[in-house]
N, C-alpha and C positions, 0 to 999 in steps of 0.2 A: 917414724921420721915425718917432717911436715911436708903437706902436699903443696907444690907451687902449683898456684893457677895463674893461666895465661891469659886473656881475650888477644885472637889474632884477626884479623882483616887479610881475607885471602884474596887477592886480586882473580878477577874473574874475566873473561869476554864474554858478555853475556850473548845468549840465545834464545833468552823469551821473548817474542817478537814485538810486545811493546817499548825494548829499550834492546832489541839488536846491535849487536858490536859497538854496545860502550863497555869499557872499560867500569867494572863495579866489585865491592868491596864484600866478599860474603863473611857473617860471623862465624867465626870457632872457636871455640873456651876450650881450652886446655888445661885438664886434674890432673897433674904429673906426679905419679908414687912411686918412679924409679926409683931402689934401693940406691946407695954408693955403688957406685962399680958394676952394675947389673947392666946387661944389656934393658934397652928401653922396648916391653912390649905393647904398642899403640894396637887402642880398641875406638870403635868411632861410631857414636852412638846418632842415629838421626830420627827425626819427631814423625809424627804422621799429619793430617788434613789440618786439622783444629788448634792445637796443643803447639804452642815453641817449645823451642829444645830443653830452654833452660825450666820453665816450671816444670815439665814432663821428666828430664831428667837430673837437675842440678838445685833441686828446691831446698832453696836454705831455711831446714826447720826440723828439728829434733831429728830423726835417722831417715829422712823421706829422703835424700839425696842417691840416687844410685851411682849417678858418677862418683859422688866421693867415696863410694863404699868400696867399688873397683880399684881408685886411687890406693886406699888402703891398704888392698892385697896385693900391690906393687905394681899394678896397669897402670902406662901414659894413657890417658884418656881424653877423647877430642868428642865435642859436642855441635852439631852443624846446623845452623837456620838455612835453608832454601831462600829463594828471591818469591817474597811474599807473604812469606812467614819470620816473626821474633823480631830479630837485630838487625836480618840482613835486609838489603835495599826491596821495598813495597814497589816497584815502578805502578802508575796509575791509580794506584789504591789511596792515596789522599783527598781524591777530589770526591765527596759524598755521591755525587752522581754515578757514578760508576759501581756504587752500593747496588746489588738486586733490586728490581725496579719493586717486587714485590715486596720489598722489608722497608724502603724509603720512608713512610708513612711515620714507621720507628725514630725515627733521626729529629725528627720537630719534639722538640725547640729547638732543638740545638743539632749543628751547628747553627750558628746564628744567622738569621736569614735564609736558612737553604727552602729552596722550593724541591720538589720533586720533581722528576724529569727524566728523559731518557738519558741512557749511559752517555759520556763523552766519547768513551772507544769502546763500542759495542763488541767486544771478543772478549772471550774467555780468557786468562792472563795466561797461564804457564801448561806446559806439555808434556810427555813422556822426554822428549827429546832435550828439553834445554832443563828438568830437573835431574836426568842423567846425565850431562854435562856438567851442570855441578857439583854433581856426588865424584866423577870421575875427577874434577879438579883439586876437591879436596882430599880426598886419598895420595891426589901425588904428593900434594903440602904434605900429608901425616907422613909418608912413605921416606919420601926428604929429611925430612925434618928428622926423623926417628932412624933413620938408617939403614933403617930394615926393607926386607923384600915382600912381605907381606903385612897385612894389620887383619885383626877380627871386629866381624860387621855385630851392629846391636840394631834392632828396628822395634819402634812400636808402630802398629795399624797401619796407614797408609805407606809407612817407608819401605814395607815388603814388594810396593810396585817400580820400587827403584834400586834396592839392593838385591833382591830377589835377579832380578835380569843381569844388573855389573856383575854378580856370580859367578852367573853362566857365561857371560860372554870375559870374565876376566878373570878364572880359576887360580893362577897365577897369582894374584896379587890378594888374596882371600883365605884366609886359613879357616874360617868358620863362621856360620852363620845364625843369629839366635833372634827369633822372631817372638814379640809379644803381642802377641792378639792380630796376626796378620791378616789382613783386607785380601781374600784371593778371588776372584771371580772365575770358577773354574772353566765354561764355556766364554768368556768376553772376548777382545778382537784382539787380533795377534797385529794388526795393522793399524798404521794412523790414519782419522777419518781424513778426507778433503773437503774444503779447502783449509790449509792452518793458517794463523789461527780459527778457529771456529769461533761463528757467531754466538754472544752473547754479553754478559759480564764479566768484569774482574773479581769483584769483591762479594762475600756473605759476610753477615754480621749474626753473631751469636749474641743474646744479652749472660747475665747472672742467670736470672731465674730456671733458662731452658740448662743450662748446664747444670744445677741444682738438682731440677728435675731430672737430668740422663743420669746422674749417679745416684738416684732415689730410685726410680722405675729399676734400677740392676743390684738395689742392697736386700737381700731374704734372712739376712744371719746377724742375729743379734750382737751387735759389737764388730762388725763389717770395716766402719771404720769412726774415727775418734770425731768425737765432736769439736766443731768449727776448722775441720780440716778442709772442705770446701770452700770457706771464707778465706782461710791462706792462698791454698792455690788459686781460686782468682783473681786476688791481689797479686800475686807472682804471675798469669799472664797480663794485666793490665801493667804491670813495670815494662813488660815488652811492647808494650802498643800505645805511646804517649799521642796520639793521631786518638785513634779508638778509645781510649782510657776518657777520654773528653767528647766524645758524641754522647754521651748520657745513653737510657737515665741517668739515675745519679751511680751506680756503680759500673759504668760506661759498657761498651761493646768491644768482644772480641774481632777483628777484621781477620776471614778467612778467605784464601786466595782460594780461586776458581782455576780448577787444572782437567784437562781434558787427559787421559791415558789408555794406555794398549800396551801388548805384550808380556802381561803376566796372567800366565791362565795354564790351561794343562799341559800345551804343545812345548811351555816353554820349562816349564815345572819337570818333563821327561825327557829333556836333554842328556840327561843319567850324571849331567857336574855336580851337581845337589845330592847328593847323599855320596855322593863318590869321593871326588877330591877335595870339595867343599862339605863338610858337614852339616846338617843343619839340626839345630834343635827347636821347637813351637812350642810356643806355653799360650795357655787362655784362661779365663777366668769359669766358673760352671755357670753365670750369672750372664756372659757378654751377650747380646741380643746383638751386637754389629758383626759377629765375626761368623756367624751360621744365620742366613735370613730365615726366619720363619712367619709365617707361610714362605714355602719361595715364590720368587721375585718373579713374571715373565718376563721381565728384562736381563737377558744375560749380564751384561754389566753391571748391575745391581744385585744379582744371586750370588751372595757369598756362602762360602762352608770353608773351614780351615779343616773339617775332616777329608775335605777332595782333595786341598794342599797337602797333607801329608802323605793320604794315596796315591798319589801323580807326583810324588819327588821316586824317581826311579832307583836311586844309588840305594845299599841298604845302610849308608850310616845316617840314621833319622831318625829322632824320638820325637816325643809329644806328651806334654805333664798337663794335664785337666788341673787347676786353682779352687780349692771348694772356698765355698763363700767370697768369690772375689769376681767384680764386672769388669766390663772394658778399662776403666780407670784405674785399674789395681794397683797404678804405681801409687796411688794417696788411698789405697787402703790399709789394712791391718797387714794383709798377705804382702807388703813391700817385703819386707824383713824376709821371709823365705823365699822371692823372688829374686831377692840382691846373693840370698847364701846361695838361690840353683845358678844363677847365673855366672858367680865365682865357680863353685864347681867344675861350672861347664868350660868356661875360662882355662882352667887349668886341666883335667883330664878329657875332654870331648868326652864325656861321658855321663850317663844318670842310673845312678844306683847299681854301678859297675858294667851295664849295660850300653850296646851303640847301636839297638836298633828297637821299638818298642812303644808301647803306649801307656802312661803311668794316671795316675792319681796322685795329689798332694795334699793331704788335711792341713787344718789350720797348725799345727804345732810341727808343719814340716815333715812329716814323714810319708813316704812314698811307698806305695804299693801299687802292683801292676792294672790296668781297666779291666773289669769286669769283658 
């Protein structure tokens, strides 16, 4: 059946406190694959730091699309940019000065005439606080809208620090949780620093070249992924970012929002909702260098390991599939293909390879066997 897609504008009241209680429009695309007559089950996939939603998950280009691949197996499926990120509203982030004072430099020539200079609003843009406000407000949209009492979370990397905690504190409304390459900082703060906002910047600017390089530094296997799949997908986030798409060079800059967070770490991971009433399943690549720091980090905040995430989820419904040959980026690698079939899978039975609790291996041709 054909999949209708939607683009919605969810009315928001925002609480990032560069544009406090206005009234703002956040993006969601909707892949709707409800059969006739089926009830509609909404999955809601959200981005992490870097990446919008739609190159990361809705990249229109041979089978790279995961949303439509879910559409297919008869998931409504809802896709969400944060305030900062993709489609939805940038507050502060157009004016080049509030770029990292250390990237500035980057931006000559262009925009045209910009001098360097200190930020216009020297605070960091977004928080734990107001990007959980808007994960909470779109779920109500998908929940409304779909009928239903629950919907299943999708996360890559950074959105483990906001669907991860909605879980726990909203088991009720969560039928399952599937983490791609989640960002956990096992010891980081269970609390928000004072004063908010914290001082600093809104915006980072990524160019080509360092992106280029982060999925080169994580490729070891010959045929990892296709060639000039890199070229697409940056072309797919410069459609999001017509601001940034035009700071140059000439294949412009990604604009990443600057977010302060707390409360996802072990105290919050052993709540016992997470494996219990919420299931959760991790996947990573064997290549990711973000999601295990090595050396570690002396900065808690900074020391990730998704092998602590899955020892610190207390419930015992909890898998974890290691990706051979596949890095942080694996949605535009080779392994998409068997990462869109575990994730149907998982979709339909909470389960991998008949099992709901466990740690596997996946070879490139999809087959699963247990870790060493």
């Amino acid at each position: 059946m054909p999949i209708v897609t939607t683009d919605h504008q969810v009315t928001h009241t925002s609480t990032v406190p560069a544009n406090k209680d206005e009234l703002v429009k956040l993006f969601v695309r909707e892949r709707n694959g409800t059969p006739p007559g089926q009830p509609r089950k909404p999955v809601l996939m959200l981005h992490g730091r870097s990446v919008p939603v739609l190159p990361g998950f809705d990249l229109q280009y041979k089978s790279y699309s995961w949303a439509e691949e879910l559409a297919k197996a008869g998931y409504d499926v809802f896709l969400m940019d944060l305030q900062g990120s993709g489609l939805s509203p940038r507050p502060k982030m157009d004016d080049p000065h509030n770029v990292n004072p250390a990237q500035q430099h980057l931006l000559t020539p262009r925009p045209p005439g910009f001098v360097p200079g200190p930020p216009s609003y020297p605070y960091q843009l977004t928080n734990s606080y107001s990007d959980r406000d808007e994960l909470k407000t779109v779920v109500e949209f998908v929940l409304n809208e779909c009928g239903t009492a629950k919907l299943a979370f999708v996360g890559w990397s950074a959105a483990a620090f906001h669907m991860g905690p909605y879980a726990i504190d909203n088991p009720d409304k969560v039928e399952s949780l599937f983490l791609l390459a989640p960002i956990f900082p096992a010891n980081g703060s269970s609390t928000p620093p004072s004063p908010l906002p914290q001082p600093g910047f809104p915006t980072f600017i990524g160019g080509k070249t360092g992106f280029v390089r982060g999925m080169d530094n994580e490729t070891h296997c010959v045929d990892q992924r296709e060639p000039g799949i890199t070229d697409v997908a940056w072309d797919a986030i410069m459609k999001c970012d017509p601001i940034g798409s035009a700071w140059g060079p000439p294949t412009g800059f990604n604009r990443i929002r600057n977010f302060v967070r707390w409360g996802w770490n072990k105290t919050t991971a052993q709540s016992g909702v997470l494996g219990g009433s919420v299931p959760v399943l991790i996947v990573y690549g064997d290549s990711d260098t973000q999601v295990n720091t090595s050396p570690p980090n002396a900065d808690p905040e900074l020391n990730f390991s998704v092998l602590e995430l899955y020892d610190a989820i207390a419930g015992p419904h909890k898998l974890m599939v290691k990706l051979a040959c596949a890095g942080h980026s694996v949605v535009w690698e080779a392994q998409h293909k068997n990462l869109h079939h575990l994730s149907k899978h998982w979709l339909k039975h909470l389960k991998v390879d008949g099992k709901t609790q466990g740690v596997f291996d996946m070879d490139t041709d999809g087959i699963l066997s247990p870790a060493p």
